[in-house]
C-alpha positions as CSV (number, residue, x, y, z in Angstrom):
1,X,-6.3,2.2,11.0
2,X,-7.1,-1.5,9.3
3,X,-9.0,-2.0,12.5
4,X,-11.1,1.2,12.2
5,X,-11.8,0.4,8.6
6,X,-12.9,-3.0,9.7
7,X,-15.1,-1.9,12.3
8,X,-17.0,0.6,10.0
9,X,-17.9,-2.6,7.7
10,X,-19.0,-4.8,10.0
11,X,-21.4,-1.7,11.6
12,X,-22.5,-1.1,7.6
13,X,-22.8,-4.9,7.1
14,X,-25.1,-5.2,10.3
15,X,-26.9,-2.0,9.3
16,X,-27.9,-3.8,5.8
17,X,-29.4,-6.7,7.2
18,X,-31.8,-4.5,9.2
19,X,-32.5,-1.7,6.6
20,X,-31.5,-3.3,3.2
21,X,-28.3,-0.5,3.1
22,X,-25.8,-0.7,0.5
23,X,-26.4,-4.1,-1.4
24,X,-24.5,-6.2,-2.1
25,X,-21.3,-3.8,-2.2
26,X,-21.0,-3.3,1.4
27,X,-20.9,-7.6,1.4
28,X,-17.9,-7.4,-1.7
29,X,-16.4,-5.2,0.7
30,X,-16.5,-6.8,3.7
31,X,-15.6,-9.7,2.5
32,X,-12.1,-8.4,1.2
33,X,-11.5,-6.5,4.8
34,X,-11.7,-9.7,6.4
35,X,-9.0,-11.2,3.7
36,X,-6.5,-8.5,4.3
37,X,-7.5,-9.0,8.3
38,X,-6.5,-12.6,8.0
39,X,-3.1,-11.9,5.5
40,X,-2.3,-9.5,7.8
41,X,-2.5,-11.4,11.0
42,X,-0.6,-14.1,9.4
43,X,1.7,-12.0,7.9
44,X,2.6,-9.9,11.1
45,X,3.4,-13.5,13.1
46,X,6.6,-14.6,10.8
């Protein structure tokens, strides 16, 4: 499910650099998927 989630930003995130979509929220949230991504990967490898 984190992987879906992360997916659908990154497709937003792209999709506001060509059309201006979402501001600067879909970057604030973006930026916090790829925080849990990395805790999680770290996390999952103790």
């Amino acid at each position: 499910m984190l992987w879906t989630i992360i997916v659908i930003l990154v497709i937003l995130w792209l999709l506001g650099f060509i059309g201006h979509f979402g501001g600067g929220l879909i970057h604030i949230l973006l930026v916090i998927a790829v925080i849990v991504l990395i805790y999680n990967l770290v996390s999952g490898r103790r």
